[in-house]
C-alpha positions in Angstrom: 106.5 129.1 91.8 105.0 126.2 93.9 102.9 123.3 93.0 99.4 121.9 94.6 100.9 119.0 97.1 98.7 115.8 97.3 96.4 115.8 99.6 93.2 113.7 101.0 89.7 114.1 102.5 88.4 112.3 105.1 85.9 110.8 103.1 88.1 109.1 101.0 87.8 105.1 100.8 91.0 103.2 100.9 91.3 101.7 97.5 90.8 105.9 96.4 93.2 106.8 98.6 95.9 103.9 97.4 95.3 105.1 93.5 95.9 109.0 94.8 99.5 107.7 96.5 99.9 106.2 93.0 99.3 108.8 90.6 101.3 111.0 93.0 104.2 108.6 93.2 104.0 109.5 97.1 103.6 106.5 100.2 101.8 109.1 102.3 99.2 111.8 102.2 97.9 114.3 104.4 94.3 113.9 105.2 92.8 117.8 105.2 89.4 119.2 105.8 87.0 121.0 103.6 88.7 124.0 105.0 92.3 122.9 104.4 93.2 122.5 107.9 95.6 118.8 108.5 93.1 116.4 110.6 95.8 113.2 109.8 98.1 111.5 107.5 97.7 108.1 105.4 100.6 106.3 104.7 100.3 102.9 102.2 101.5 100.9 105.3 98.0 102.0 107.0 96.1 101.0 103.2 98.0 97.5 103.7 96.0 96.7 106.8 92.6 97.4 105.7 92.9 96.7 101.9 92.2 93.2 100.9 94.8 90.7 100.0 93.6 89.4 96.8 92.8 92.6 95.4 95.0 95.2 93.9 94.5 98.5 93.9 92.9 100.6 90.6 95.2 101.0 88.3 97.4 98.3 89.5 98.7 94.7 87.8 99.2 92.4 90.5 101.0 90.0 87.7 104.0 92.4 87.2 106.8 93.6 89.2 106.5 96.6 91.3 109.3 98.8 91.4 110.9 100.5 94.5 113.6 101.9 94.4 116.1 99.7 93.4 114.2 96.7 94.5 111.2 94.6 92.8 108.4 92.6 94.0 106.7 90.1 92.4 103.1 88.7 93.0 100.0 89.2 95.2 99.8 88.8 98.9 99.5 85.3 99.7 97.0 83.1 102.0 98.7 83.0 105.3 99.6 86.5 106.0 102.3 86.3 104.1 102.8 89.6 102.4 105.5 89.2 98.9 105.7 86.0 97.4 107.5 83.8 99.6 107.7 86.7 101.9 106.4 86.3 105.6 
């Protein structure tokens, strides 16, 4: 028995694909075609660069801690490019 991996289309904005890698619990996707075939891969590194700072994804509360792993974050992305609080 096998299950249906997450995947993406092409068409996909980046705040979709970011609530995809969510619900998934995954940090990358491949991107496939209408025909199944792998044209790419996402990963939430590429969603950092293009998503803006002062807005969190759907689904997401940018007052609470974010868990990975074994370590937490706190905060929104800062002014500055700084990306955790009081991270550079």
């Amino acid at each position: 028995m096998s299950t249906q991996a997450a995947t993406a289309s092409p068409d996909l904005d980046p705040a979709a694909l970011a609530h995809r890698m969510t619900e998934a619990g995954v940090r990358a996707l491949p991107v496939v075609d209408a025909d199944g075939s792998l044209v790419g891969i996402v990963t939430y590194r590429d969603l950092l660069r293009v998503l803006p700072a002062d807005k969190p994804s759907p689904g997401s509360r940018a007052d609470e801690p974010v868990q990975s792993g074994n370590r937490s974050v706190r905060g929104r992305r800062g002014e500055g490019g700084t990306g955790a609080t009081g991270c550079p």
